[in-house]
N, C-alpha and C positions, 0 to 999 in steps of 0.2 A: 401290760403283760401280754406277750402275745405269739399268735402265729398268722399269715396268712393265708388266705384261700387261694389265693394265685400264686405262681412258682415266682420265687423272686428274680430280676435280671440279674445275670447273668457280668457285668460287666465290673469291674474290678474299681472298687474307689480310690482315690490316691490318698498318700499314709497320711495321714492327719493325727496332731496329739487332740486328746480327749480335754474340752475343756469343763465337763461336766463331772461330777459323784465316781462315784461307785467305789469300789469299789470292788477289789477283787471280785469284780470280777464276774461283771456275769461272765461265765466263760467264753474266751475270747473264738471267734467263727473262725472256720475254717481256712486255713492261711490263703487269701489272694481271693478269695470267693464273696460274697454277701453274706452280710452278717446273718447271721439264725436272731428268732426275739430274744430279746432281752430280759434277762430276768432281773423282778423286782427286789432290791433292796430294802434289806432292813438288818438295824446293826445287830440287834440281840440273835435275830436266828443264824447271821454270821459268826458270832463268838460263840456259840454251843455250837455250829457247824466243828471249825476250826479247832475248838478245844477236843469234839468227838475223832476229829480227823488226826489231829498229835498222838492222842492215846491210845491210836488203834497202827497209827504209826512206830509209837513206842512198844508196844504191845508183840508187834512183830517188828519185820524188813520190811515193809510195804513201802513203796518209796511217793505214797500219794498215787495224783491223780494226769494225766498228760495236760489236761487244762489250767497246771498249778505250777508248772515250767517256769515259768518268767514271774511267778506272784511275788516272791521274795526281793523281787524288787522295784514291781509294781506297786506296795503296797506302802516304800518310801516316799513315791512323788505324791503329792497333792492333790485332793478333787477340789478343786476349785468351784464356784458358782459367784451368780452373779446378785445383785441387789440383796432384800433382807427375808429371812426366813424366823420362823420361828416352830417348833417340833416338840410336842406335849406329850408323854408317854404315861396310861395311870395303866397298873395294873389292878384287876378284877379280881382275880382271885390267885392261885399258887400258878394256874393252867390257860388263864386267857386275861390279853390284855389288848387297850385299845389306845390309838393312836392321833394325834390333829397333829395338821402338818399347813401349815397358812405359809404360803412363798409370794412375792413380792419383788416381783422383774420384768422382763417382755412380757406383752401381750401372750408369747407361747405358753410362757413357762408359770406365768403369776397364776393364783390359784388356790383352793384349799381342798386339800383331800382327809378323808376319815379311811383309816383304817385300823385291823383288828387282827390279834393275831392267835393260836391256840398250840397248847402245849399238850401231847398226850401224854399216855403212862406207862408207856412202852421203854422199858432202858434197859439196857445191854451196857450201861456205865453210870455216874453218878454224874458224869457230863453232859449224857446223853437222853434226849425225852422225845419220842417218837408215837404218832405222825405229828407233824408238825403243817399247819394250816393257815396260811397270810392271805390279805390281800387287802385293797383297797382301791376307793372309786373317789371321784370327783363329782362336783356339780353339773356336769353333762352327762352325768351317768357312765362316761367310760371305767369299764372296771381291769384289775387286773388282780390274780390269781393264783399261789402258790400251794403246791399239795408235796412233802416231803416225807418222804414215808422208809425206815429199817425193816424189808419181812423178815431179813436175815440178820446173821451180826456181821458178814460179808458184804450184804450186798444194800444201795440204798437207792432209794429212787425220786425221782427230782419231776414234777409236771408241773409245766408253766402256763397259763392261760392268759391273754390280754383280747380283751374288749373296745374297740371303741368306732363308736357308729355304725357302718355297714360292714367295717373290717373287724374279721376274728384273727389270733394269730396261737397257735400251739406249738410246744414242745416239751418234747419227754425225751429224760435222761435217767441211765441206770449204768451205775458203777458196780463192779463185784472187785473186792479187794483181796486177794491172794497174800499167802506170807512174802513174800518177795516182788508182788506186781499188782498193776489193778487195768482191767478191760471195761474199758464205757463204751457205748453206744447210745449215739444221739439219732431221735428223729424230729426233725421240724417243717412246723405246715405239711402235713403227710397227706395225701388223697388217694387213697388206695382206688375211686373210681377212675381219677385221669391219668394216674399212675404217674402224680408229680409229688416233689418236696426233695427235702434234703436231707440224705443221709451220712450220718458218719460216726468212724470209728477209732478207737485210741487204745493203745496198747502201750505201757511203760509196763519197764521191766529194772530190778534192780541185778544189773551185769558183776560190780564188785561194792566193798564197804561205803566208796566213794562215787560211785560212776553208776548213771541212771542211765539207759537208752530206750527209745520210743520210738511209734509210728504212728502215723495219722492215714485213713485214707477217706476222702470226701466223694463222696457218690451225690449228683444232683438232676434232676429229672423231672420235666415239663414240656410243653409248647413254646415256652419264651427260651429255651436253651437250644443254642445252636445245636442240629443231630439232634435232640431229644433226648440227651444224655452228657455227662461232662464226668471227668473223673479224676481227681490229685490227689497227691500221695506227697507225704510230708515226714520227714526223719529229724529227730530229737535227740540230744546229749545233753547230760547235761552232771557238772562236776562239784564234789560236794565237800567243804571242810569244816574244821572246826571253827572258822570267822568270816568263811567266802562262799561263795557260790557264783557257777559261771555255769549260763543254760544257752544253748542254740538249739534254734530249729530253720532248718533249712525245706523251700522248696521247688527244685529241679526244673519242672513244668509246671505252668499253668498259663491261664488268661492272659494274666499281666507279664508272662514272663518267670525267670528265674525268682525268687524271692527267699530273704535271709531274714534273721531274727533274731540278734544275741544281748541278752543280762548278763551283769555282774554285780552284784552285794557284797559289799564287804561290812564288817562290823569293828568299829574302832574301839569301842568300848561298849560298858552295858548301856549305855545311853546317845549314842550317836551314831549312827551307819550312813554309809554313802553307797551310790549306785550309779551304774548307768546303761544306756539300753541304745540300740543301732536297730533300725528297722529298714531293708530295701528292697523295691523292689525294682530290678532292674530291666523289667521288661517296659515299663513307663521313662524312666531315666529319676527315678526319685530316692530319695535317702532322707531320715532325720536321725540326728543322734543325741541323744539328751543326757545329760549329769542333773542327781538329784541328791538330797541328803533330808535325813530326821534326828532332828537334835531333841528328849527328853529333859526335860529337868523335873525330876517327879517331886523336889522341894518345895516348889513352885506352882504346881499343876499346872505345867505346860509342855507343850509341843508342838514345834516347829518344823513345818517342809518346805523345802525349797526344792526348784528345779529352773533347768533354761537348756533349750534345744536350739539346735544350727538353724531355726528361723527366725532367731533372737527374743523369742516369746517367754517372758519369763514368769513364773507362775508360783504362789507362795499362797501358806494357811496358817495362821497361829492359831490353835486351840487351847484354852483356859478353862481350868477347872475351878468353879467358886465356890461350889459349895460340892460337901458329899456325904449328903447327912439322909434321911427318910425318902428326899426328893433331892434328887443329884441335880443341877446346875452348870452345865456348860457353856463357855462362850466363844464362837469362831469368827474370826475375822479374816476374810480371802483376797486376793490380787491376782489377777494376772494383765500381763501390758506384753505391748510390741511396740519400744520405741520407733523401728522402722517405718512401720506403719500410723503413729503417734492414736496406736489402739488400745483403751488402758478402760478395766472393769474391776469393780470392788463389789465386794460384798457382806455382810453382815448378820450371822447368824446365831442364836439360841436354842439348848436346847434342855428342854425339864425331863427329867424324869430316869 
C-alpha cells in the first residue's frame, strides 16, 4: 500500500500489458506520467464499492467516476498470475472479517500475507456500509493500508497507505458525485515541507443521455522533475449504449509525447461480451492493441477470459465455481504465453470463503 517519500521520476515507462491482478483497478495514473501507489485489492470491498457506485448512479445521472472510463472493458480481460495460490476468507462477525493468502511463485512474489478487513454502520443504502478499513502485512512486516470512508452521501474518500522497510508511500482520494457529474481530487506522496508529490484532478460531466465528457489535469512537483514542476492535461469521451460502450482519452503533450487511449465493450448477450482496447503513445514510437472477451456459463459455474495483444501474448483464466454453500469454493486456473518469445506461465488458484 503505499506512497513515497521522494518524488517519483519523472520519465514515462513504455505501454506494457499488465500481467498481474487487479483489478479495476487501482485507478489508473495519470496518462504518460508514473504511476501514483497502488491501491490494495480485495474483492468483497470491490463488489460493495461497485454495487454503492451503480445505485447512486441509478439513483441519479451521475455518470461515475473519470478513473472508471475504460473499466467496462478492462474488467473483461484476465488477471492472470503465475504459480499456485491459495486465499482463505472466515468472517468474524457481521462487520470484520479476516483473510490468509499463501502465493507460491518467484522468489518476488511467493509468500503469505494476513489480512483483515472492517465493515462500519454507516449506510446511506443497503449496499452501502461505511468506513470501511483493510489491510494487510507479510512476514517482513511490510504492511499495507486502506481507510474508506462516506462523510457525505455525495461524497467518499479513499486513503491508501503502504509500508515496506524504509519506504512509506501515501495516497488520498475524494470523489464528490453531483446529479450529472462527479469531481475527484488525488494527492500522492505529498510533502508539503519540499513542496513535492503529485497532484491531480478529474472532472467527468454527463454532456447528453448517451455522451459523458471529462478532463484530467496532472500537476507533479519535486527536485527529480525537470524545472521543478511538470504539468498535463488529458480530455475524455466517452459513448454510451444500450450493449456498447466506446471511451477515449486522449493526451496532447506530455513527456512521452502525444498519447491516446480508446475501449470498446460490446455485449452479445447476457453471458458473453467482447472488447478491445488501443493504447499509444507516440512520442516513444509504441502502440499495443488487444481483443479480449468473457464468456459466463452460470449452469456451470464458470467463467472464462481471454485476451491477445499485437505482441502475440496471449493471456487466459478459467474460473470454476464448486461449491456455494456456508463456505464458497472457488477454482482458478491461469495462462499466459508468448509463442514468439517461447515465454509461457501457468498458474493455479483457490479460493475459500
Amino acid at each position: 500500500m503505499g506512497n513515497n517519500a521522494s518524488a517519483p521520476a519523472t520519465h514515462s515507462p513504455p505501454v506494457q500489458r499488465s500481467e498481474t491482478s487487479a483489478s479495476a483497478l487501482p485507478p489508473p495514473p495519470p496518462t504518460g506520467m508514473p504511476p501514483v501507489p497502488p491501491q490494495m485489492k480485495h474483492e468483497d470491498i470491490q463488489v460493495q464499492m461497485a454495487e454503492a457506485k451503480q445505485s447512486a448512479s441509478q439513483r441519479s445521472n451521475n455518470p461515475g467516476t473519470y478513473e472508471e472510463l475504460h473499466k467496462k472493458t478492462r474488467e473483461l480481460f484476465p488477471q492472470v498470475f503465475e504459480g499456485g495460490k491459495i486465499v482463505f476468507s472466515k468472517p468474524l462477525s457481521s462487520h470484520f472479517q479476516i483473510t490468509h493468502n499463501l502465493q507460491l511463485a518467484n522468489p518476488m512474489t511467493s509468500g503469505y500475507r494476513f489480512g483483515a478487513t472492517y465493515a462500519g454502520t454507516k449506510q446511506f443504502s443497503p449496499q452501502e456500509a461505511y468506513p470501511i478499513m483493510l489491510g494487510d502485512t507479510d512476514a517482513s512486516g511490510n504492511l499495507n493500508a486502506n481507510i474508506i470512508h462516506a462523510f457525505t452521501k455525495n461524497t467518499l474518500t479513499r486513503f491508501v497507505a503502504q509500508f515496506q522497510g524504509d519506504k512509506t508511500n501515501t495516497q488520498m482520494v475524494t470523489d464528490y458525485r453531483g446529479s450529472c457529474f462527479t469531481a475527484s481530487f488525488t494527492a500522492a506522496n505529498p510533502d508539503l515541507l519540499n513542496g513535492s508529490g503529485i497532484f491531480v484532478g478529474h472532472y467527468l460531466h454527463r454532456a447528453a443521455s448517451s455522451v459523458d465528457l471529462g478532463a484530467e489535469c496532472m500537476v507533479q512537483r519535486g527536485g527529480q522533475v525537470p524545472g521543478g514542476q511538470i504539468a498535463v492535461l488529458s480530455l475524455a469521451a466517452r459513448f454510451n449504449g444500450d450493449k456498447r460502450s466506446l471511451a477515449v482519452s486522449l493526451t496532447p503533450a506530455g513527456p512521452a509525447g502525444p498519447q491516446a487511449h480508446l475501449t470498446y465493450c460490446h455485449r452479445i448477450n447476457d453471458h458473453l461480451q467482447v472488447g478491445a482496447e488501443l493504447e499509444t503513445m507516440s512520442g516513444m514510437g509504441e502502440a499495443v492493441a488487444s481483443v479480449g472477451y468473457q464468456q459466463e456459463i452460470p449452469s456451470a459455474g464458470v467463467n472464462f477470459k481471454g485476451q491477445v495483444d499485437t505482441t502475440l501474448t496471449v493471456q487466459a483464466t478459467l474460473e470454476k465455481k464448486l461449491l456455494e454453500s456456508m463456505v464458497p469454493i472457488s477454482f482458478t486456473l491461469s495462462a499466459i504465453g508468448n509463442p514468439s518469445k517461447s515465454d509461457f506461465k501457468f498458474g493455479v488458484g483457490m479460493m475459500l470463503g
